[in-house]
ChimeraX commands (.cxc) that place a marker at each C-alpha (Angstrom):
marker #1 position 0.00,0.00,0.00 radius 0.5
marker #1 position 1.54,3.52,-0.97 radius 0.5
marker #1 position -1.02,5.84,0.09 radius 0.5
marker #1 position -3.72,6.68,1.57 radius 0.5
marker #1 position -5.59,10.26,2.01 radius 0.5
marker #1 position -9.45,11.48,3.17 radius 0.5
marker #1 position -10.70,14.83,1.50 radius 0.5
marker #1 position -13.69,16.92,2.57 radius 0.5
marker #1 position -15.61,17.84,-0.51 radius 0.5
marker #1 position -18.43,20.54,-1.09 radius 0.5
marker #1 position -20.87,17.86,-0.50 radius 0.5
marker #1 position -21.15,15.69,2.48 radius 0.5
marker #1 position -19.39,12.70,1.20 radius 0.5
marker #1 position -16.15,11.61,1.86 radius 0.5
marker #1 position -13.24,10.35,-0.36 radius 0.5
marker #1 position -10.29,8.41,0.12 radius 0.5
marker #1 position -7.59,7.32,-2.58 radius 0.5
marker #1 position -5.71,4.00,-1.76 radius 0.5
marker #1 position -3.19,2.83,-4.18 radius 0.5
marker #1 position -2.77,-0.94,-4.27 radius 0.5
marker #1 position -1.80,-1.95,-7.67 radius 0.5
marker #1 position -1.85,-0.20,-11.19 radius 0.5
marker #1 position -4.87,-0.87,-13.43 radius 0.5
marker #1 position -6.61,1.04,-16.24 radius 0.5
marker #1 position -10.36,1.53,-14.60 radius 0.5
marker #1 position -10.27,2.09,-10.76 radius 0.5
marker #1 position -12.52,0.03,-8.47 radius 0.5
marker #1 position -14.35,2.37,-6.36 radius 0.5
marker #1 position -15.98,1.16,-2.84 radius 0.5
marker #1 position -19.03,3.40,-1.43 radius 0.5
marker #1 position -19.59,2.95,2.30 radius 0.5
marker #1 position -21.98,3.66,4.85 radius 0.5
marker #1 position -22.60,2.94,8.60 radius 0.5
marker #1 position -25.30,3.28,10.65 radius 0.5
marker #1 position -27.81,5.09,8.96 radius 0.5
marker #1 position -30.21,4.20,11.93 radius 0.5
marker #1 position -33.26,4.01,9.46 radius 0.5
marker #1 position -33.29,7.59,8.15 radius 0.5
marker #1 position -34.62,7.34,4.89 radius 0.5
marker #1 position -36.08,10.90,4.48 radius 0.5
marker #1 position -33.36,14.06,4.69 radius 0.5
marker #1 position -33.33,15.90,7.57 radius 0.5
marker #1 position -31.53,18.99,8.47 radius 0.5
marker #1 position -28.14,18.66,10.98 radius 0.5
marker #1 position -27.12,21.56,13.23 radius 0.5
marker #1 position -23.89,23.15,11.65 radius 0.5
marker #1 position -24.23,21.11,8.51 radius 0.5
marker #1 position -27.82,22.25,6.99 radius 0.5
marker #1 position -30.48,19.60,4.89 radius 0.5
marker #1 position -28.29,16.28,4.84 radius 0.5
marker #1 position -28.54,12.02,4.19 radius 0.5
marker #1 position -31.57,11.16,2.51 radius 0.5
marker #1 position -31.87,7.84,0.58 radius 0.5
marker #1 position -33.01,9.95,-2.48 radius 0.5
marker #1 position -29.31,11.82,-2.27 radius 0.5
marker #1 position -27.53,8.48,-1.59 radius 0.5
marker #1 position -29.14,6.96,-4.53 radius 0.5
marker #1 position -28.15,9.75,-6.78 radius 0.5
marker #1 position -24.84,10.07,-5.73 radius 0.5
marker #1 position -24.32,5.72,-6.10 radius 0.5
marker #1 position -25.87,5.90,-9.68 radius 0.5
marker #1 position -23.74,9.15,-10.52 radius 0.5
marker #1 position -20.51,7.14,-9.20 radius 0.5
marker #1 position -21.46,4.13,-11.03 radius 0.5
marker #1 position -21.59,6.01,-14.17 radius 0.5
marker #1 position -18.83,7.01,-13.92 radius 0.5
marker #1 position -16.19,4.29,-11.87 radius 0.5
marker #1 position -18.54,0.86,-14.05 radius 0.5
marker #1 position -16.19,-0.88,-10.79 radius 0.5
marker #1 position -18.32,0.68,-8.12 radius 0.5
marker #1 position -19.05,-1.34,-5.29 radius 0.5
marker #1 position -21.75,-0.33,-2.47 radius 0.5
marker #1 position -21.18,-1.92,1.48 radius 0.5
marker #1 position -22.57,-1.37,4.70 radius 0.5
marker #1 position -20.82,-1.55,8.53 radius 0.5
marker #1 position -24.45,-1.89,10.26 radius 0.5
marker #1 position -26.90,-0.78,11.95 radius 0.5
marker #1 position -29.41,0.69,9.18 radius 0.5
marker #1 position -31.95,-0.39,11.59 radius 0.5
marker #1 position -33.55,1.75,14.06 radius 0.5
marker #1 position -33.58,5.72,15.00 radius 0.5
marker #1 position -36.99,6.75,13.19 radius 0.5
marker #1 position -40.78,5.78,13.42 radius 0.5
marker #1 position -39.89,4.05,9.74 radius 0.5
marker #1 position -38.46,1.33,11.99 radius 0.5
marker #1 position -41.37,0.90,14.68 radius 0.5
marker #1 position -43.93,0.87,12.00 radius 0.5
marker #1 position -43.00,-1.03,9.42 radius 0.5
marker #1 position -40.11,-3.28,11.36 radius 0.5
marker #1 position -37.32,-2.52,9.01 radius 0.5
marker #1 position -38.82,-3.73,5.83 radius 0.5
marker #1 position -38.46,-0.39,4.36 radius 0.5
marker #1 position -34.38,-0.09,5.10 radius 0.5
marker #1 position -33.95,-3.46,3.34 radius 0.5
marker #1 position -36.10,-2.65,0.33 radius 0.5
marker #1 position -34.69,0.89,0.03 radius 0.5
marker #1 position -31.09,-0.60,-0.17 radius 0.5
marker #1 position -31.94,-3.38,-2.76 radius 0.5
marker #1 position -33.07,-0.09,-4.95 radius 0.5
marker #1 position -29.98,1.61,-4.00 radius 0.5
marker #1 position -27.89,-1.24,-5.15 radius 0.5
marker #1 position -25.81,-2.16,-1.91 radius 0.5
marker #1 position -23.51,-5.44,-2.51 radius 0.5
marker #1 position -22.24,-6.06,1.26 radius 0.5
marker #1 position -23.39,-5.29,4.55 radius 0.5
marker #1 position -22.61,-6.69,7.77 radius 0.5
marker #1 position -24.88,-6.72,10.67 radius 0.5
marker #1 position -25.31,-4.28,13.75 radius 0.5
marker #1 position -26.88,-5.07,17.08 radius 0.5
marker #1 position -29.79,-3.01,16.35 radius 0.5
marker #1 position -30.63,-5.10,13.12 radius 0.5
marker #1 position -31.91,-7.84,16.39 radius 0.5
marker #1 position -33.97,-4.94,18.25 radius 0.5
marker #1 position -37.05,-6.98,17.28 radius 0.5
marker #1 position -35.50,-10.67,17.44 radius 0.5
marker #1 position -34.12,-13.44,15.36 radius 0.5
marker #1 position -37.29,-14.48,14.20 radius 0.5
marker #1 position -38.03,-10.93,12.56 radius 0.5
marker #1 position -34.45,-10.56,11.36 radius 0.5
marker #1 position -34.61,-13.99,9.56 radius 0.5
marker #1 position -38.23,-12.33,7.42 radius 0.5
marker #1 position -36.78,-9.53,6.30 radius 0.5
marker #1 position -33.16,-10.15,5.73 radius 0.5
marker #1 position -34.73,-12.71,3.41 radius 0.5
marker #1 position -35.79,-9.64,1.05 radius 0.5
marker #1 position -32.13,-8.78,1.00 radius 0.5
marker #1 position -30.80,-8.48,-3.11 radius 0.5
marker #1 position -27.34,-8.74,-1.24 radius 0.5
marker #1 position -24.75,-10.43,0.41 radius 0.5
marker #1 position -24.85,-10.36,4.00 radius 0.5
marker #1 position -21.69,-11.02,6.01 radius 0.5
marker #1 position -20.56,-12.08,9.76 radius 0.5
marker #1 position -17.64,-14.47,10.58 radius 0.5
marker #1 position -17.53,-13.83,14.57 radius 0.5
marker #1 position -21.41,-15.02,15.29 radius 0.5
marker #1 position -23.08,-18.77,14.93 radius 0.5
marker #1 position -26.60,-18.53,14.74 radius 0.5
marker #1 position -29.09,-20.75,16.05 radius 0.5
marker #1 position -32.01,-19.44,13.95 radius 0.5
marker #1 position -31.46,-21.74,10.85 radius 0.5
marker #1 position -32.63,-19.46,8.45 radius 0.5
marker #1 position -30.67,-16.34,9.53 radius 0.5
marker #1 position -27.58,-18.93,9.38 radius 0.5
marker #1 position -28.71,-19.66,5.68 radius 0.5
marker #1 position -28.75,-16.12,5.02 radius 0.5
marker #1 position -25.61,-14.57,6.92 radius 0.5
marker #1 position -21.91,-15.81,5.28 radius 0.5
marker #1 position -18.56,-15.47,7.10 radius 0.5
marker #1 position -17.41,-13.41,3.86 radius 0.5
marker #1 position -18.03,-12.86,0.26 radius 0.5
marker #1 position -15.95,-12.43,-2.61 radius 0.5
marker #1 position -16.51,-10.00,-5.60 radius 0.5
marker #1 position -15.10,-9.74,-8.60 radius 0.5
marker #1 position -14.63,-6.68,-10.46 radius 0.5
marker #1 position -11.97,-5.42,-12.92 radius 0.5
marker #1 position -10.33,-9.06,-12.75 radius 0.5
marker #1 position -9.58,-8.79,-9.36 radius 0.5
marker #1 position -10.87,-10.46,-6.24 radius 0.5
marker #1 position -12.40,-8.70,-3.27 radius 0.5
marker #1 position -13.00,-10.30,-0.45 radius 0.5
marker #1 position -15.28,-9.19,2.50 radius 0.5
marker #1 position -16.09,-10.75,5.95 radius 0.5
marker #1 position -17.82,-9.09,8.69 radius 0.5
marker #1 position -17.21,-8.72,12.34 radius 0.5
marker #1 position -20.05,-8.04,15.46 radius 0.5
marker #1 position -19.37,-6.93,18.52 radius 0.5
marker #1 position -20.77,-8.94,21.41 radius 0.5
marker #1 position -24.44,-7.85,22.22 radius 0.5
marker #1 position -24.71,-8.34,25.76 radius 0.5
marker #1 position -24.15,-5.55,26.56 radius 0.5
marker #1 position -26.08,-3.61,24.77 radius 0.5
marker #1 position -29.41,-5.58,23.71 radius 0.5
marker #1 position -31.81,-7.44,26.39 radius 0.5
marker #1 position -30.97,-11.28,26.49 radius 0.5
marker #1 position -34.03,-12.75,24.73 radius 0.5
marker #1 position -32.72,-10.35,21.24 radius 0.5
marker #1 position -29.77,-12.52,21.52 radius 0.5
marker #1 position -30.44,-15.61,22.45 radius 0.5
marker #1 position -29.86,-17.54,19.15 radius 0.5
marker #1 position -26.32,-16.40,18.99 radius 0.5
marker #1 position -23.08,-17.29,19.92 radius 0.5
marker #1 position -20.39,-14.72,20.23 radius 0.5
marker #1 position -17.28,-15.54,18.62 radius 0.5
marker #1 position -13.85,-13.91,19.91 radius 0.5
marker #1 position -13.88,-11.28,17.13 radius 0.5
marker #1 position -9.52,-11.38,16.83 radius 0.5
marker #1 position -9.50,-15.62,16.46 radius 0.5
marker #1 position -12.28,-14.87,13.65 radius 0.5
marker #1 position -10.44,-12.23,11.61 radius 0.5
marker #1 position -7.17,-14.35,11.56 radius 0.5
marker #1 position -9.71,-17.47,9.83 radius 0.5
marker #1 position -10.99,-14.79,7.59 radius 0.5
marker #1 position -7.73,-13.46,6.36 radius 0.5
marker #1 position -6.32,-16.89,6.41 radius 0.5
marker #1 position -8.91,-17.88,3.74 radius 0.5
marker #1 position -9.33,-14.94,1.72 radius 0.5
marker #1 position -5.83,-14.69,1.11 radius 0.5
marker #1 position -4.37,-18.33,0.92 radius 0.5
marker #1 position -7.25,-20.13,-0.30 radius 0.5
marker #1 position -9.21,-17.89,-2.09 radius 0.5
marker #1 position -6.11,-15.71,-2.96 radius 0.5
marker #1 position -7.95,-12.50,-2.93 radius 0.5
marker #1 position -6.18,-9.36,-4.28 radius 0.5
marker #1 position -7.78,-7.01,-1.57 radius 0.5
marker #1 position -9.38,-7.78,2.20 radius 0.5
marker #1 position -11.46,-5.69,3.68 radius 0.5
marker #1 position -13.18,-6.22,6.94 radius 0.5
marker #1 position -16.65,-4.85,7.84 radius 0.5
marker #1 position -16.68,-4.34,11.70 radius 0.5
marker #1 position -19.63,-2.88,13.74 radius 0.5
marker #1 position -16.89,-3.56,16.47 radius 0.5
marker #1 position -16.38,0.46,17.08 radius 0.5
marker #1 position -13.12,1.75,16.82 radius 0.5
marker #1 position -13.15,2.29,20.42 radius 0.5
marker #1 position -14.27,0.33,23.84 radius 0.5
marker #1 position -17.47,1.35,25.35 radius 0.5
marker #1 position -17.21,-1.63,27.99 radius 0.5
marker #1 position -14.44,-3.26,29.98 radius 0.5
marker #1 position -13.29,-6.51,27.34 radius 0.5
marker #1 position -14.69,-4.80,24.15 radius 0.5
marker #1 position -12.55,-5.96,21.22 radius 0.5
marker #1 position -12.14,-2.89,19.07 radius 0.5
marker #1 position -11.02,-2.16,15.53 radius 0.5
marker #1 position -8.20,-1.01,16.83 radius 0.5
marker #1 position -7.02,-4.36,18.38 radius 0.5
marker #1 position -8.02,-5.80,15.10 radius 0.5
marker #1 position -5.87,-4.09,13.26 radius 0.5
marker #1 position -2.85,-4.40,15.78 radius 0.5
marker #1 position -3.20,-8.61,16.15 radius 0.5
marker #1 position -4.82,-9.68,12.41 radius 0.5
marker #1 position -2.01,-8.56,9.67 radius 0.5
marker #1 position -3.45,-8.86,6.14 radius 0.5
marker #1 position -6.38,-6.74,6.19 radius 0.5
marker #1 position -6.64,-3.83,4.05 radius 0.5
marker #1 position -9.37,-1.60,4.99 radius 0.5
marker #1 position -11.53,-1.67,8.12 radius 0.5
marker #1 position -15.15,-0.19,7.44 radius 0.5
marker #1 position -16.50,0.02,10.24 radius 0.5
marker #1 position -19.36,1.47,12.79 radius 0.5
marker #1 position -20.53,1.56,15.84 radius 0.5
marker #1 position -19.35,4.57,17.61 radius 0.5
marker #1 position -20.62,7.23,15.01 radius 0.5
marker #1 position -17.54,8.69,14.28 radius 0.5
marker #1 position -16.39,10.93,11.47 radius 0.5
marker #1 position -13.19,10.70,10.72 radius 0.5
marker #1 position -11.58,13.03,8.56 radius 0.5
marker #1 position -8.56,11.32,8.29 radius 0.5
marker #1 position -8.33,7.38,8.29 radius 0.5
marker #1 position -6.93,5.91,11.05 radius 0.5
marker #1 position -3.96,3.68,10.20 radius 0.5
marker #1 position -2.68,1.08,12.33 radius 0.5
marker #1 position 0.18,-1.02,10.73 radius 0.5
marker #1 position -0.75,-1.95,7.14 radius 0.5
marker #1 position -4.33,-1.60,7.95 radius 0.5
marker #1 position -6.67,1.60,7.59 radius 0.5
marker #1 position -9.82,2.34,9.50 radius 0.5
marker #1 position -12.93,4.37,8.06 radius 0.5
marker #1 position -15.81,5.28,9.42 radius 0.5
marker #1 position -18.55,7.81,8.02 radius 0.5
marker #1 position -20.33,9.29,11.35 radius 0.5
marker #1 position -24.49,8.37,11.00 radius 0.5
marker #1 position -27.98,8.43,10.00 radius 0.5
marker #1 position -26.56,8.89,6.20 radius 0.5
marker #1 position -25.15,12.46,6.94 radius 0.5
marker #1 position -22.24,11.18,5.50 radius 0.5
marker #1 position -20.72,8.77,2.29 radius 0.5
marker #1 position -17.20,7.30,2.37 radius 0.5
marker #1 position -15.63,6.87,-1.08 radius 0.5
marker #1 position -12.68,4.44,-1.66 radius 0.5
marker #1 position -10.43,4.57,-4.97 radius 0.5
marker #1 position -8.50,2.02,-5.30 radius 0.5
marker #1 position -6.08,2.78,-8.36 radius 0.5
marker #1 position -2.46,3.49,-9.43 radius 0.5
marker link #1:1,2 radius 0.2
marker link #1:2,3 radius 0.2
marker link #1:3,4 radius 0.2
marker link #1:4,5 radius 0.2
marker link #1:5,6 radius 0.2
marker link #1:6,7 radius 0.2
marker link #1:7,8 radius 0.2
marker link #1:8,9 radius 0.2
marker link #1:9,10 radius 0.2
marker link #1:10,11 radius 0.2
marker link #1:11,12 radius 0.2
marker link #1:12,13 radius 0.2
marker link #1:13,14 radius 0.2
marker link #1:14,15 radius 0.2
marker link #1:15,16 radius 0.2
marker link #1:16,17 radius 0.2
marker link #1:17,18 radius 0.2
marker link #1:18,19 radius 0.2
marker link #1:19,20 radius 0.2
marker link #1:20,21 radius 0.2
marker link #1:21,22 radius 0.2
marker link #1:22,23 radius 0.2
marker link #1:23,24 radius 0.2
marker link #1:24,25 radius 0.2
marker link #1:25,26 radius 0.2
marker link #1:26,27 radius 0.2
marker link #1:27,28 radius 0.2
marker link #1:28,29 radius 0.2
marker link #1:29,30 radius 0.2
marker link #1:30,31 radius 0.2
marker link #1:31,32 radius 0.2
marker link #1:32,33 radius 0.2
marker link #1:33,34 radius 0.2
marker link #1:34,35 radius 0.2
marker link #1:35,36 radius 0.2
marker link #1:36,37 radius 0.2
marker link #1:37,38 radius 0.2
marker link #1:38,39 radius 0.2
marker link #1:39,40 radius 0.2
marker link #1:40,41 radius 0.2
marker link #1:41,42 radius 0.2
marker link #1:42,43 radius 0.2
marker link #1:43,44 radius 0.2
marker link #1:44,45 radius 0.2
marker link #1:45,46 radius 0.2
marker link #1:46,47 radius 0.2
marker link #1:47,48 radius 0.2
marker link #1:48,49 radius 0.2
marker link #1:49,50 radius 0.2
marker link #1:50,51 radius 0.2
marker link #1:51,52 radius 0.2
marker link #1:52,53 radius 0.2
marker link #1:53,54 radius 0.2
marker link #1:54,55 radius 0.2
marker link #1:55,56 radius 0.2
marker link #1:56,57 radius 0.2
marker link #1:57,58 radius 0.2
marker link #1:58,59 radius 0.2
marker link #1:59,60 radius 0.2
marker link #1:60,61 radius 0.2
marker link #1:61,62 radius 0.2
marker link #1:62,63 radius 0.2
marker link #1:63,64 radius 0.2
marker link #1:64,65 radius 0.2
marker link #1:65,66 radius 0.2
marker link #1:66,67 radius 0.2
marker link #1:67,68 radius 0.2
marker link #1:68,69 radius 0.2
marker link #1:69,70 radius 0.2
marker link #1:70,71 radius 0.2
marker link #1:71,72 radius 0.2
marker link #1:72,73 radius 0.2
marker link #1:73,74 radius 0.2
marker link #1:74,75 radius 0.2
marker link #1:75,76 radius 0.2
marker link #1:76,77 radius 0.2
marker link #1:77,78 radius 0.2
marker link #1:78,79 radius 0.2
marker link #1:79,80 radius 0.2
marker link #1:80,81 radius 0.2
marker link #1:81,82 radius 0.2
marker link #1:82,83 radius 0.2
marker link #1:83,84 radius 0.2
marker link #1:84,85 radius 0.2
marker link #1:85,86 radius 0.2
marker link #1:86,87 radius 0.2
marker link #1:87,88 radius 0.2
marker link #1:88,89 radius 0.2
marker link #1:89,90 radius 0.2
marker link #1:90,91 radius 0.2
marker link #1:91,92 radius 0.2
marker link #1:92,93 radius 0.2
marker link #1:93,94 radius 0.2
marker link #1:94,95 radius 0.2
marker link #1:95,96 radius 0.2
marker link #1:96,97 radius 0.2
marker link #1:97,98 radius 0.2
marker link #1:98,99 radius 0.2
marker link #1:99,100 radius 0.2
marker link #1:100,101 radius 0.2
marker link #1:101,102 radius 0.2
marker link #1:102,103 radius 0.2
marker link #1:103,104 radius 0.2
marker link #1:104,105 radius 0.2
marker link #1:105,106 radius 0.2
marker link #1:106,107 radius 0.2
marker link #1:107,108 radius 0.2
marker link #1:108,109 radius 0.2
marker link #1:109,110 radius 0.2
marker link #1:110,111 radius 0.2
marker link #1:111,112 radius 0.2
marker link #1:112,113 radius 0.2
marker link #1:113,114 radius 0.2
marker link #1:114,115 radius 0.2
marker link #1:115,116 radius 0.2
marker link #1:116,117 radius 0.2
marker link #1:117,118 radius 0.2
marker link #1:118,119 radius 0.2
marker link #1:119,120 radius 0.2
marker link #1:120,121 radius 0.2
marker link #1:121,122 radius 0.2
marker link #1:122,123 radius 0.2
marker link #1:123,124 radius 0.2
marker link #1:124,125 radius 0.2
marker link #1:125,126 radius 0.2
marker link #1:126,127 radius 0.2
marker link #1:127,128 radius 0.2
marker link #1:128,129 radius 0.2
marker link #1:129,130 radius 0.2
marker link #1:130,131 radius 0.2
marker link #1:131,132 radius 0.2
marker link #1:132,133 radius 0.2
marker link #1:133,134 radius 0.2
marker link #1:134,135 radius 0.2
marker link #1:135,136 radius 0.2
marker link #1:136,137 radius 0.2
marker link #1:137,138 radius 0.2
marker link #1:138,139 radius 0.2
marker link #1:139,140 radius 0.2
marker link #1:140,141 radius 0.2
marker link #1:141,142 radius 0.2
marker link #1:142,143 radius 0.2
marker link #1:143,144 radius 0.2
marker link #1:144,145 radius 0.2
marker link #1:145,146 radius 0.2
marker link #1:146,147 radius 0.2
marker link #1:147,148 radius 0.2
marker link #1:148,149 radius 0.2
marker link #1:149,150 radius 0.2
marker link #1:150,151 radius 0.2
marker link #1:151,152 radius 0.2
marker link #1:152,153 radius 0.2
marker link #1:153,154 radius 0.2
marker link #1:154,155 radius 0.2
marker link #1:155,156 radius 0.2
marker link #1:156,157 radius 0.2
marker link #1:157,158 radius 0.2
marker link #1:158,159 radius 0.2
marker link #1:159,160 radius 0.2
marker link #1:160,161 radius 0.2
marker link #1:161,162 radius 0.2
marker link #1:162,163 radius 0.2
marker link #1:163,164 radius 0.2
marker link #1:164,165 radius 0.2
marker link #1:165,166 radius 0.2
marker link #1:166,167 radius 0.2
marker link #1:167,168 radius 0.2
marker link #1:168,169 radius 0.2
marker link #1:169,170 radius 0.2
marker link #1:170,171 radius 0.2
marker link #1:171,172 radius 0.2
marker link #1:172,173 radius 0.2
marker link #1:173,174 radius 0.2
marker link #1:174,175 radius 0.2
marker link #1:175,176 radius 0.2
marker link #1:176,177 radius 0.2
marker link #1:177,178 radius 0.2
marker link #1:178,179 radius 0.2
marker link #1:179,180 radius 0.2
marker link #1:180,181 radius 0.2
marker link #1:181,182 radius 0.2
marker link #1:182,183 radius 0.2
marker link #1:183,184 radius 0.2
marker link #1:184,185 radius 0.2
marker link #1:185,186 radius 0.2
marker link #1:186,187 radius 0.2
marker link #1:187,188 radius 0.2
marker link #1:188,189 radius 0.2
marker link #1:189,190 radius 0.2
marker link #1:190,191 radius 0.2
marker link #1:191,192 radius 0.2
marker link #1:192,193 radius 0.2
marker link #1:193,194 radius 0.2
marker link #1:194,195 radius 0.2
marker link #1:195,196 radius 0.2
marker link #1:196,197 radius 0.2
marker link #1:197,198 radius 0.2
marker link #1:198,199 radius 0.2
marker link #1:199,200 radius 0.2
marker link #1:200,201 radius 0.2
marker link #1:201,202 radius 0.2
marker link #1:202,203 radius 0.2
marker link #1:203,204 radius 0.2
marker link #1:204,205 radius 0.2
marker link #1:205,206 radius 0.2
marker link #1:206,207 radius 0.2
marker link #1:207,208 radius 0.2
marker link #1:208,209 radius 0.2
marker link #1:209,210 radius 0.2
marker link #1:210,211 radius 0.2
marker link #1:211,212 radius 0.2
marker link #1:212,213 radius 0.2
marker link #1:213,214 radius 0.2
marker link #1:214,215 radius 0.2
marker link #1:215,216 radius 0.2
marker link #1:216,217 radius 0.2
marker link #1:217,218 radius 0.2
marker link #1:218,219 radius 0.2
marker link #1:219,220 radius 0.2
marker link #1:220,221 radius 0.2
marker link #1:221,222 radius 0.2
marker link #1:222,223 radius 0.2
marker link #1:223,224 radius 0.2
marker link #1:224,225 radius 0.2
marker link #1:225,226 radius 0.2
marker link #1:226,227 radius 0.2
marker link #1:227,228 radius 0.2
marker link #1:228,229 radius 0.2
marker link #1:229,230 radius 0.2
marker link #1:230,231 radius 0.2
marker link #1:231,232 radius 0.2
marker link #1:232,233 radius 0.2
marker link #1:233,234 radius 0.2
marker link #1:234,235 radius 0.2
marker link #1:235,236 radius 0.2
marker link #1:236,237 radius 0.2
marker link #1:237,238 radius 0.2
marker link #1:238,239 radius 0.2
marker link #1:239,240 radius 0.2
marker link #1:240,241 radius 0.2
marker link #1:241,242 radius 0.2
marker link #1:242,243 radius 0.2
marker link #1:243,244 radius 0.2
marker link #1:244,245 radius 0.2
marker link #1:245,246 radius 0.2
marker link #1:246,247 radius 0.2
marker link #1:247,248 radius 0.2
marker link #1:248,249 radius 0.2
marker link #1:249,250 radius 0.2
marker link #1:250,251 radius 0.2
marker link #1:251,252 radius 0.2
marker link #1:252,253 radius 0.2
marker link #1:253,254 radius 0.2
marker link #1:254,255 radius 0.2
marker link #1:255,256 radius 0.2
marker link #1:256,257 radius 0.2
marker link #1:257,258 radius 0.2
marker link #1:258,259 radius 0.2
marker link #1:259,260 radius 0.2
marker link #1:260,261 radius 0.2
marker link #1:261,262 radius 0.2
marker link #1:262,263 radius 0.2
marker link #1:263,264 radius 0.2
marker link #1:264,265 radius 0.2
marker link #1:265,266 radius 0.2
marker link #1:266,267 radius 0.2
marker link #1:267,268 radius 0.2
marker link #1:268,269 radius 0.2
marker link #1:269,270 radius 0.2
marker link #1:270,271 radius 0.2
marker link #1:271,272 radius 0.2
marker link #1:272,273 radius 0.2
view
């Protein structure tokens, strides 16, 4: 990796350049994190009329007319924060990012506010690829419908995604988690990497985390430590804390985004020569 660098544009979306390897059309990676179920814009003290999935479906279709290598991920939590949610149970979020054309997404812990059993219905609308490598799920149809990772292929490279969760029991009543099992989040980023890049011999890793880059509890297992103990990942996308940062956070080879919430914000990854 030679570089790395986040710029502030007029609009509230935010762009980073990574170069990994020379190649004639750039592969381009749009990223979100909890967006907390505002669909509608709304206007943000100190940053005026923002998010909006009408804005963030105009800004993925302009991208992908212009980078054809465009690929759309989410670090979780596009559940909850608006009456969308507690009337219509999240069916709406899922629906509204088929339309937008999202590839990945990992899970958050408010995607269980309403249980496994409502999880499994709608992620089951879900046009895409749905990723956690740190949870084993008792439900058998959200285990049917939630991979360890995902590969994409664009450009004639190979992309490969896994997701990471951090545990819930802290932060979700007990009977909203009690078809999971919590994997130690470091032991399942060293499998991921391990197959990714010797088995599947993928050109790029990147890890979607709804870890949070920082603790909130005594024990958490942060993005940070992720990056420190798991060499081989590229990127970190993650979410969680609701943090904008400006400028990526880089531990090792590894760099950490994260796009603040409720849609205010897009991140946009080159990846190009």
């Amino acid at each position: 990796m030679k570089c790395i660098r986040l710029i502030l544009t007029s609009l509230p979306y935010f762009f980073s350049i990574l170069s990994l390897f020379a190649q004639s059309s750039p592969i381009v990676i749009l990223h979100t994190n909890d967006t907390h179920s505002h669909l509608e814009s709304y206007n943000e003290p100190g940053v005026g009329n923002v998010g909006g999935v009408v804005r963030r479906y105009t800004f993925i279709q302009e991208t992908r007319n212009q980078y054809p290598n465009t690929i759309v991920v989410d670090a979780g939590d596009f559940s909850q924060g608006t009456p969308y949610f507690n009337l219509f149970k999240g069916v709406p979020e899922i629906e509204l990012m088929n339309k937008m054309g999202y590839d990945v997404v990992t899970l958050g812990n408010h995607e269980f506010d309403n249980g496994s059993k409502a999880l499994a219905k709608r992620l089951k609308l879900a046009d895409f690829k749905i990723v956690c490598a740190n949870y084993q799920f008792k439900n058998k149809k959200i285990a049917k419908l939630v991979k360890p990772y995902t590969i994409i292929h664009t450009d004639g490279k190979k992309i490969g995604f896994f997701g990471l969760l951090l545990d819930m029991k802290q932060v979700l009543m007990p009977n909203h988690y009690q078809e999971v099992t919590f994997l130690d989040p470091i032991a399942a980023a060293q499998k991921m990497v391990d197959i990714l890049k010797n088995n599947e011999q993928c050109d790029i890793i990147i890890c979607l985390s709804h870890l949070g880059i920082k603790a909130e509890y005594n024990g958490d297992i942060t993005d940070i430590d992720i990056a420190e103990k798991v060499p081989g990942i590229d990127v970190i996308i993650g979410g969680h804390n609701h943090l904008l940062l400006k400028e990526p956070v880089i531990v090792n080879d590894t760099r950490i985004l994260q796009v603040r919430k409720n849609g205010i914000y897009i991140g946009k990854l080159i990846i190009n020569n």
